[in-house]
C-alpha positions as CSV (number, residue, x, y, z in Angstrom):
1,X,-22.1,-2.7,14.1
2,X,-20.4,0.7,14.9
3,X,-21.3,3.9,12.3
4,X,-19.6,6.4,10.5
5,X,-22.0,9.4,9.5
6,X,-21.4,12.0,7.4
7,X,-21.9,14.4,4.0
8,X,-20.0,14.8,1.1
9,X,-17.2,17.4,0.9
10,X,-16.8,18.9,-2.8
11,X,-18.3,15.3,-4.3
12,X,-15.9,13.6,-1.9
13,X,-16.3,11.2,0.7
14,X,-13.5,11.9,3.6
15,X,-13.1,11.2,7.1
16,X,-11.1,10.1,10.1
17,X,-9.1,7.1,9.9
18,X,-6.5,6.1,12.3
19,X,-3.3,4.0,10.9
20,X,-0.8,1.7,13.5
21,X,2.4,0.1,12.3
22,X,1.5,-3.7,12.1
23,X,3.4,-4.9,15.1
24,X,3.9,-8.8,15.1
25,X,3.4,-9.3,19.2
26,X,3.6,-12.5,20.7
27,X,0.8,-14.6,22.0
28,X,-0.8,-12.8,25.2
29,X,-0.6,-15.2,28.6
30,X,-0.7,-14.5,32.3
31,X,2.3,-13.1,32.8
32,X,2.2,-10.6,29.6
33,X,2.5,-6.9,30.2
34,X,-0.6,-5.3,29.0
35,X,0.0,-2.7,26.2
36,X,-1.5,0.2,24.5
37,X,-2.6,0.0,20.6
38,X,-2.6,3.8,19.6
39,X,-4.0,4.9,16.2
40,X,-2.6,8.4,14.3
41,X,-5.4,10.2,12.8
42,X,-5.3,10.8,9.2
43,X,-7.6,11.9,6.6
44,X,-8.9,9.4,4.2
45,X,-10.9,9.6,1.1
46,X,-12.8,6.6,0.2
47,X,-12.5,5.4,-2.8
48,X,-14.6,2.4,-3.9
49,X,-12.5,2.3,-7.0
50,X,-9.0,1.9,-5.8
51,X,-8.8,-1.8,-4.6
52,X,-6.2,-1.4,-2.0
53,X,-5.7,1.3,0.8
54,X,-3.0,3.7,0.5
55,X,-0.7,5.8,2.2
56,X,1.1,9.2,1.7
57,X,4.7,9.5,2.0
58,X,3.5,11.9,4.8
59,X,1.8,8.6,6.6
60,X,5.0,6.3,6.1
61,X,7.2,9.2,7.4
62,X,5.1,10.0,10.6
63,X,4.5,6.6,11.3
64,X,8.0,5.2,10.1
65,X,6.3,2.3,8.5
66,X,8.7,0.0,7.0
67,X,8.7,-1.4,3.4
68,X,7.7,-4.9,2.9
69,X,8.5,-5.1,-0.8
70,X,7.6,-3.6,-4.3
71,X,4.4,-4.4,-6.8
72,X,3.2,-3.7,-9.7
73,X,0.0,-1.8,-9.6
74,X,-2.0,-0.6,-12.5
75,X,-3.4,2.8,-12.4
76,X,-5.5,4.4,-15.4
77,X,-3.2,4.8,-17.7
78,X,0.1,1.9,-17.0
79,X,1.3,-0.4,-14.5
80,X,3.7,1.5,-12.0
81,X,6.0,-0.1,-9.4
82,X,4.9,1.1,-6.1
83,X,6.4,0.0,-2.7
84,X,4.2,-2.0,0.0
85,X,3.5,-1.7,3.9
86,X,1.5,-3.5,6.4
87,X,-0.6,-1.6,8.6
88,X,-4.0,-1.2,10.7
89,X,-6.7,1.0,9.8
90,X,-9.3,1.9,12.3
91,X,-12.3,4.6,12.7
92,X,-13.5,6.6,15.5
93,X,-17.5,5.4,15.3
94,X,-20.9,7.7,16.0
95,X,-21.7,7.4,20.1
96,X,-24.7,8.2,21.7
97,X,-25.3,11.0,24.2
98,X,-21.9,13.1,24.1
99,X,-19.5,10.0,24.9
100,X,-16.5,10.6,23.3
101,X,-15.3,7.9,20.7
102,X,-12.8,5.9,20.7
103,X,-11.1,4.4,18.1
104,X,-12.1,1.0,16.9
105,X,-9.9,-1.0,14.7
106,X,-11.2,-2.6,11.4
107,X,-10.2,-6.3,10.5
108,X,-6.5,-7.7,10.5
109,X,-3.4,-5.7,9.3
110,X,-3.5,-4.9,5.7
111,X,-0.7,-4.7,3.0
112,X,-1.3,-1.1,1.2
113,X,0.6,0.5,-1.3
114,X,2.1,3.7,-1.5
115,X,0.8,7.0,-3.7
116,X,2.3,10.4,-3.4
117,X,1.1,13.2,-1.3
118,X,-2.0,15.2,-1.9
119,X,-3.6,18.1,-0.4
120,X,-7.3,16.5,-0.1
121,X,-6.1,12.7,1.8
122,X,-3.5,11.1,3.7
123,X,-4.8,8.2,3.3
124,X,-6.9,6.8,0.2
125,X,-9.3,4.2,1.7
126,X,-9.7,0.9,-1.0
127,X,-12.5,-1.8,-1.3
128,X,-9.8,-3.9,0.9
129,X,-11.5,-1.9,3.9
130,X,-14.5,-1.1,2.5
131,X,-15.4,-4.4,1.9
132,X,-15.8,-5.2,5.3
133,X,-18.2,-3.5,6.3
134,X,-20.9,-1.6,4.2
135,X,-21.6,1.9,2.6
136,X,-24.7,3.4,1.5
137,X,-24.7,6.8,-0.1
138,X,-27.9,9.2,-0.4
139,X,-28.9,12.0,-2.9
140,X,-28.9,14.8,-1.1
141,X,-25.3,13.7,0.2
142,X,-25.6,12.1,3.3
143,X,-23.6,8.4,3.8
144,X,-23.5,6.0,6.3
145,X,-20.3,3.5,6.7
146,X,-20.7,0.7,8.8
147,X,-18.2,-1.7,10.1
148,X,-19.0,-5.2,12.2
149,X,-18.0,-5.1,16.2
């Protein structure tokens, strides 16, 4: 299991994230050339009550992501059509003794939606993350994400 520690920020939960364009690469064999998966790091605020991840216009411009389609998502108030992309999230985990992190990716590309920009978050992090690993909040502030790996 790999950890995410930290303490709430104004009542909010953010942290690292990185995001990758999903890439559809073909199978691996022995004569593949070996390639590098790199990860952008963003600012995410988790949100256990947003069921999808989504992405700033700043995200889909830096990253170029590419539109897969448009949905129908309801927010508070109405449904609203917002535009789709696949991507990869991953986190940068706790590691012991001063050895820096590196970036570990969470599951298998994810379709996410898109949401406007905003000052706190590049990148609002749904139960479709969440979900696969576990969360556990304290009083006093703390939390603890944890992810399987």
């Amino acid at each position: 299991m790999r950890y995410l520690r930290g303490r709430l920020e104004n009542s909010r939960i953010r942290i690292k994230v990185g995001i990758r364009p999903f890439r559809d690469y073909s199978p691996v064999d022995g004569n593949s050339t070996p390639f590098a998966i790199e990860y952008t790091e963003f600012i995410a605020l988790v949100d256990t009550g947003a069921t999808r991840t989504c992405v700033t216009e700043n995200v889909v411009q830096k990253l170029g992501l590419q539109r897969r389609g448009r949905e129908e998502i309801w927010n508070i108030k109405r449904p609203e059509l917002h535009w789709t992309y696949m991507f990869h999230v991953g986190i940068w985990p706790e590691t012991a003794h001063g050895i820096p992190p590196t970036v570990f990716g969470i599951g298998d590309e994810i379709v996410g939606i898109d949401v406007g920009n905003n000052r706190f978050f590049d990148v609002l992090l749904g139960m479709d993350i969440i979900r696969q690993g576990y969360m556990h909040l304290e009083t006093d502030g703390t939390f603890e994400m944890g992810f399987p790996g």
